[in-house]
C-alpha positions in Angstrom: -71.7 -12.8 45.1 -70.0 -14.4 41.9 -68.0 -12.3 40.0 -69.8 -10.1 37.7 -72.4 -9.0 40.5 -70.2 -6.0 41.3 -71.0 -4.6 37.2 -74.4 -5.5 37.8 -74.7 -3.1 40.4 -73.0 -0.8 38.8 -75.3 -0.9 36.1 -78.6 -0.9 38.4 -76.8 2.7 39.7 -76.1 3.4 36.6 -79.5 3.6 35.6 -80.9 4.6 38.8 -78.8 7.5 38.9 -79.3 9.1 35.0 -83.3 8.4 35.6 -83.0 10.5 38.9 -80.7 13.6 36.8 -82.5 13.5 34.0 -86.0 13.6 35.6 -85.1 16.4 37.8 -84.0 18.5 35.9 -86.8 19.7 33.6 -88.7 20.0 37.1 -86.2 22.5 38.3 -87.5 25.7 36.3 -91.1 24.4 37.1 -90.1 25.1 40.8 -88.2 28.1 40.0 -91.1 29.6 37.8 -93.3 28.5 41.1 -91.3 30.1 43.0 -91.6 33.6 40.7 -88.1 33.5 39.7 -87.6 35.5 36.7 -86.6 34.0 33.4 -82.7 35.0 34.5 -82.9 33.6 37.9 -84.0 30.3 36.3 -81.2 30.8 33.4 -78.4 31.1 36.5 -80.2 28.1 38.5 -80.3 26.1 35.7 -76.5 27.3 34.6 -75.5 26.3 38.6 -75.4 22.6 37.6 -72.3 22.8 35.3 -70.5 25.8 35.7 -69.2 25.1 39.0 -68.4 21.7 38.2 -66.5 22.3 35.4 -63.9 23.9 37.2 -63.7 21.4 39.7 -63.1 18.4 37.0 -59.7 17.4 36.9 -59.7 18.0 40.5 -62.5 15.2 40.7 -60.4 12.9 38.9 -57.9 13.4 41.4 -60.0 12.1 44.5 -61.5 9.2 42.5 -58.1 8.5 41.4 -56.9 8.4 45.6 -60.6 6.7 46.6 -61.0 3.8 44.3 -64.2 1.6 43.9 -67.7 2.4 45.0 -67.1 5.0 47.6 -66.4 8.3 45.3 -70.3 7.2 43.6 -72.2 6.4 47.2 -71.1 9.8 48.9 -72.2 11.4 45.1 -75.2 9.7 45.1 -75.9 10.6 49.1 -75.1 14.1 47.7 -77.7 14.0 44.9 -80.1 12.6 47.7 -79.4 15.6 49.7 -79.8 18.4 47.3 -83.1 17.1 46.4 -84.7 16.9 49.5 -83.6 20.3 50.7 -85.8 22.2 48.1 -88.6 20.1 49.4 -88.2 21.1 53.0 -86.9 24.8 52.2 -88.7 25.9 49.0 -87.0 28.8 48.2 -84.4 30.3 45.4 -81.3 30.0 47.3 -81.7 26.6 48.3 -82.1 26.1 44.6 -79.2 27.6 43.6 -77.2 25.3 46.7 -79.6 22.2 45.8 -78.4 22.7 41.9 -74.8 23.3 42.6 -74.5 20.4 45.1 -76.2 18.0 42.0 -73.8 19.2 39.3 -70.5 18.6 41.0 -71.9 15.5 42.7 -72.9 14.4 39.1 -69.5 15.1 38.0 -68.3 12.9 40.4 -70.3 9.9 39.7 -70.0 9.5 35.9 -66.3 9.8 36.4 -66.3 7.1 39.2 -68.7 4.8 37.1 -66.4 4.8 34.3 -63.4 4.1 36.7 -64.7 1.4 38.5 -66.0 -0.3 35.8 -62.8 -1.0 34.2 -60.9 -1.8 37.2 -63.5 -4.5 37.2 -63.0 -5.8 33.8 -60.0 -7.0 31.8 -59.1 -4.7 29.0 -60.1 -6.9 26.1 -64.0 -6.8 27.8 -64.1 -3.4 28.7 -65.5 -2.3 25.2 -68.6 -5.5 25.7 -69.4 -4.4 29.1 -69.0 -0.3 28.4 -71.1 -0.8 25.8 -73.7 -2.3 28.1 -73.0 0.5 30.6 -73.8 3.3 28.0 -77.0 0.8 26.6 -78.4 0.9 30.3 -77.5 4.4 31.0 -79.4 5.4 28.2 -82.4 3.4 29.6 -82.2 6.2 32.7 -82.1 9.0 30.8 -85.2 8.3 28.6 -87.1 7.0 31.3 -86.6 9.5 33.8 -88.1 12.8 32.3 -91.3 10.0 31.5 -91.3 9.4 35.6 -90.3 12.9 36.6 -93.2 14.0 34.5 -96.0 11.8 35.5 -95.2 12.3 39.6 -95.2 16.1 38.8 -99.0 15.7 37.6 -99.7 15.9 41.7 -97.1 18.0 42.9 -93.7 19.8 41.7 -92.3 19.1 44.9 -93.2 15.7 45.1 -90.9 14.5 42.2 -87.7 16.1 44.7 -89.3 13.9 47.4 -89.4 10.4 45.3 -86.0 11.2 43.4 -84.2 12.2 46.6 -85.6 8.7 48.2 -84.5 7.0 45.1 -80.6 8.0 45.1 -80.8 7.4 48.8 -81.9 3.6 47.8 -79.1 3.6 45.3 -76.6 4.8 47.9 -77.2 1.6 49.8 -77.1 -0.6 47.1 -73.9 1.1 45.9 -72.3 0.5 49.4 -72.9 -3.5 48.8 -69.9 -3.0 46.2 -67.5 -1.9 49.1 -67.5 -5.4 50.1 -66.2 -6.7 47.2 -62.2 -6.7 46.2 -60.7 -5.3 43.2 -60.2 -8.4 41.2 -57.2 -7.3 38.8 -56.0 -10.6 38.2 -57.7 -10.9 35.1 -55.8 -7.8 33.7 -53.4 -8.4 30.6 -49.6 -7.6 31.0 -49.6 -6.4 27.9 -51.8 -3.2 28.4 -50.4 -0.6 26.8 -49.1 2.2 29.0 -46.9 5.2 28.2 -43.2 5.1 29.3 -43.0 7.8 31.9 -43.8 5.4 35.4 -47.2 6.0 36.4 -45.6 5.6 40.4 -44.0 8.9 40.3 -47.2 10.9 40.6 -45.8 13.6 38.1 -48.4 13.3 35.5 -50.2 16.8 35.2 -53.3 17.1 32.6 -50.9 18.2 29.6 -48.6 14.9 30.7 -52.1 12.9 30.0 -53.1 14.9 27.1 -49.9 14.5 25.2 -49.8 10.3 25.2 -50.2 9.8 22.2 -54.2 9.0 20.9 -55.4 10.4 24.1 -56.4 14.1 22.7 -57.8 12.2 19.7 -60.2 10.2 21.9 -60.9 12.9 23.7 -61.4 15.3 20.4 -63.6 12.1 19.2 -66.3 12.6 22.6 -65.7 16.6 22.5 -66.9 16.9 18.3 -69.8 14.6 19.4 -70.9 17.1 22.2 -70.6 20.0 20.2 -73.1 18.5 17.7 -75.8 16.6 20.3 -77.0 19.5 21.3 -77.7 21.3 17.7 -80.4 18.6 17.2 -82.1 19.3 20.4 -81.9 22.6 20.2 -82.4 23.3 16.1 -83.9 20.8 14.8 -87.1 21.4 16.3 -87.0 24.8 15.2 -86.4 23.5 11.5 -88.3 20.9 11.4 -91.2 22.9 12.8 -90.7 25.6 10.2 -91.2 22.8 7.8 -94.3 21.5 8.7 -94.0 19.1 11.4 -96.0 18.9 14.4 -94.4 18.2 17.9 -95.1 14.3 18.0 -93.1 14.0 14.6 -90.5 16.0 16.2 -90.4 13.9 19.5 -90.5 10.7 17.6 -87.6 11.2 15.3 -85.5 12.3 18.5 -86.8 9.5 20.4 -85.5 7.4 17.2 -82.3 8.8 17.8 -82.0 7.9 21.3 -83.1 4.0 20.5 -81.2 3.8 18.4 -77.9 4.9 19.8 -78.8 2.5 22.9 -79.4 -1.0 20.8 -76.1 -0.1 18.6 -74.0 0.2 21.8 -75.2 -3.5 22.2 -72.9 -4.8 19.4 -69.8 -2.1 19.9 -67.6 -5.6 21.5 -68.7 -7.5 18.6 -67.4 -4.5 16.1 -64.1 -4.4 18.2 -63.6 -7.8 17.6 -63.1 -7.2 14.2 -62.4 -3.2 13.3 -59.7 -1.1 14.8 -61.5 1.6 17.8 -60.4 4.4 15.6 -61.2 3.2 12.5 -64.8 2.7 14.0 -64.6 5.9 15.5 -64.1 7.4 12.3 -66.6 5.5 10.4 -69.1 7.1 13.0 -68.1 10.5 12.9 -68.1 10.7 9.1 -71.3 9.0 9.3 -72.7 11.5 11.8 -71.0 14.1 9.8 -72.6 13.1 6.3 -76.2 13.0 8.2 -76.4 16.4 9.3 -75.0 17.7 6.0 -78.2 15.9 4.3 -80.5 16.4 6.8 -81.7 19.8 5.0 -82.3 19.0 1.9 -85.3 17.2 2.0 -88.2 18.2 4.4 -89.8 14.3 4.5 -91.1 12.9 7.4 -90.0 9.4 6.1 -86.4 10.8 5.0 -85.6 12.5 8.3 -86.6 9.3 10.1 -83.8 7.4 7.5 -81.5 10.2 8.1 -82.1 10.1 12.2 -81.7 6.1 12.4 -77.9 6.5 11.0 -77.4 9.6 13.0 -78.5 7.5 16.3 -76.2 4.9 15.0 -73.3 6.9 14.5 -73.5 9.2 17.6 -74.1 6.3 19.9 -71.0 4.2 18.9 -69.0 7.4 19.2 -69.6 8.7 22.7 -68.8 5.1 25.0 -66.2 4.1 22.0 -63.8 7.3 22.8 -64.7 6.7 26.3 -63.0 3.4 26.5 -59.9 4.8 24.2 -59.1 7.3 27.2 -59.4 4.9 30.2 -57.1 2.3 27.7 -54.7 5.2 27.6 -54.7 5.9 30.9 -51.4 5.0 33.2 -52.5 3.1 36.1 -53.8 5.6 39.3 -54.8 8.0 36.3 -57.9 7.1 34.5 -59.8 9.1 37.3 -57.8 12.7 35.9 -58.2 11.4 32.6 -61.7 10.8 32.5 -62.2 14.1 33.9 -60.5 16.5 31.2 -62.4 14.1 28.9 -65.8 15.4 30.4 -63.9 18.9 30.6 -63.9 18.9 27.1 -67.3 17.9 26.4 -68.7 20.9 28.4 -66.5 23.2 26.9 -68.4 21.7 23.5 -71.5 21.9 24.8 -70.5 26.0 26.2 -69.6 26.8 22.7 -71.9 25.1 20.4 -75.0 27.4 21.2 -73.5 30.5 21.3 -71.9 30.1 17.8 -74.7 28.2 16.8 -76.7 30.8 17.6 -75.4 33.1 16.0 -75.1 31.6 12.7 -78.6 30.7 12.9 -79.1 34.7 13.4 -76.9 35.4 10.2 -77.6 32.9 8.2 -81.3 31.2 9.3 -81.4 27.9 10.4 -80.4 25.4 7.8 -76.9 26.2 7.2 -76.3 25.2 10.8 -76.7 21.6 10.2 -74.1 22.0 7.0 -71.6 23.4 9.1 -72.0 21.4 11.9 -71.8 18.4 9.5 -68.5 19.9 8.1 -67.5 19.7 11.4 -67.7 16.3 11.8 -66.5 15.1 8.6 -62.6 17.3 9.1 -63.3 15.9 12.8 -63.9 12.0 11.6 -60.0 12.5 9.2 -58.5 13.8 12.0 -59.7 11.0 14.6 -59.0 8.6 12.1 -55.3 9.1 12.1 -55.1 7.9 15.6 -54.4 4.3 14.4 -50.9 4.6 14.3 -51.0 6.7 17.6 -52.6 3.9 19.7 -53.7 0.8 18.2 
């Protein structure tokens, strides 16, 4: 294998793995609703796949930290194969409830560990080329995997747990070819920049990481774009429906979105090249930030399809951009816990954004979400922005 086959497989995983997630899950409350859950059941089933794991983070981090390369994502991937084919064999709603858990904190494991071992693979002034790549690709398996999931559910719910669970075992394998190869770090700079404290002395607790200075701005950066995703999926519809549209319009202009933010990952190196991360961080959050303010203001199918090409833009730099700024950050044996209270914070985002979302939608009616959410951004994008003199 020369030496970039290792990030191809990642990416093949990559892609493999998001397709499988995201093509599952919509077919879970399909089996649940089968399988004459109630409407809470299915809310607890569907709630199994990230509560759990979100305690168990940092400690994630940890383990990947201890196991590094492929190993962490083959036993999560064999873990994802596992918890699929159980509901198969055993169709009933505590298997769900074990076959969801076991998914959520093996997912949790696996984008951590991709992001790890992907830039112990690359030097430092690459990372943002080939994360960018990674996020393009990954992207790819989340559009394309509800579009599979759906299609083998036409013949049978349980069928799409049979394929899927095949599938991650197939990408188990190919991700054990990785174990093979040999870190390669002799590409890395000597200059990275590291904190002082010596990353040796294993004393770094979560605070330790989130007090080096630009980390809790990077990791603000991914949490202020979680807290927003979800207000599109989740309101939008609502509003644009109210508005006129039909459900096509509405799946298009979020399909946009999604495009979008995949083929502008493809150019995040070439932007490094020649603008500061948190200067380009900032430029997308205060895009993103004046996009939702505007969004109401004119009910347009042509205007919200403007409007959703600049918020795909802006969004999808954001997310891989601050991903990149932690790992950078990150002392050496750390990136692992790192990573993991950066994916901490984005499901705390994503915890609170509905609730008080919901809430103001109650009070207030629908369109003074988006202003809000908007302001959001734009105090968010000032306060990123000041991480240039922190880090870079």
């Amino acid at each position: 294998m020369n030496k970039r086959t290792p990030i191809y497989f990642i990416f093949l995983c990559g892609v493999l793995h998001q397709a499988i997630v995201q093509g599952i899950r919509p077919m879970v409350p399909l089996l649940a609703f089968d399988l004459n859950a109630s409407a809470i059941e299915i809310g607890l089933i569907a709630a199994s796949f990230s509560l759990i794991p979100l305690f168990l983070a940092f400690k994630a981090g940890k383990v990947i930290d201890k196991f590094k390369g492929s190993l962490p994502i083959s036993l999560g991937l064999l873990t994802i194969s596992f918890s699929l084919i159980i509901p198969f064999i055993w169709p009933y709603l505590s298997i769900l409830y074990i076959s969801q858990t076991l998914s959520g904190i093996a997912h949790l494991f696996i984008v951590i560990a991709f992001q790890n071992t992907l830039s112990q693979y690359v030097d430092i002034s690459k990372r943002d080329h080939y994360f960018g790549w990674f996020s393009f690709w990954v992207s790819g398996g989340q559009l394309i995997g509800p579009l599979i999931g759906g299609i083998i559910s036409e013949s049978s719910i349980y069928n799409t747990f049979l394929i899927f669970s095949v599938t991650s075992f197939v990408a188990t394998i190919l991700c054990l070819l990785l174990l093979k190869q040999q870190m390669n770090h002799e590409d890395q700079p000597q200059n990275e920049k590291k904190p002082t404290k010596k990353a040796e002395d294993n004393s770094y607790s979560a605070l330790d990481l989130i007090k080096i200075p630009g980390m809790f701005k990077s990791i603000s950066a991914s949490m202020f774009v979680q807290f927003s995703k979800d207000v599109i999926i989740t309101y939008f519809p609502l509003f644009a429906s109210s508005h006129g549209a039909s459900t096509t319009q509405i799946g298009a202009l979020i399909s946009l979105q999604g495009i979008t933010s995949m083929f502008i990952r493809m150019v995040q190196g070439f932007i490094l090249k020649h603008v500061n991360r948190f200067t380009v961080l900032f430029i997308s959050l205060l895009l993103s930030g004046i996009c939702y303010m505007t969004l109401p203001i004119n009910d347009s199918f042509i205007y919200w399809t403007i409007i959703f090409l600049f918020l795909g833009a802006g969004m999808g730099l954001a997310q891989p951009l601050s991903t990149v700024a932690v790992i950078n950050l990150s002392p050496d044996n750390f990136r692992g816990r790192a990573l993991s209270i950066r994916i901490t914070g984005n499901r705390i985002a994503q915890s609170i954004s509905p609730v008080s979302f919901g809430l103001v939608s109650q009070s207030l009616g629908l369109a003074p979400i988006f202003f809000i959410c908007g302001g959001i951004l734009l105090l968010g994008s000032f306060y990123v922005k000041s991480g240039v003199k922190d880090a870079e």
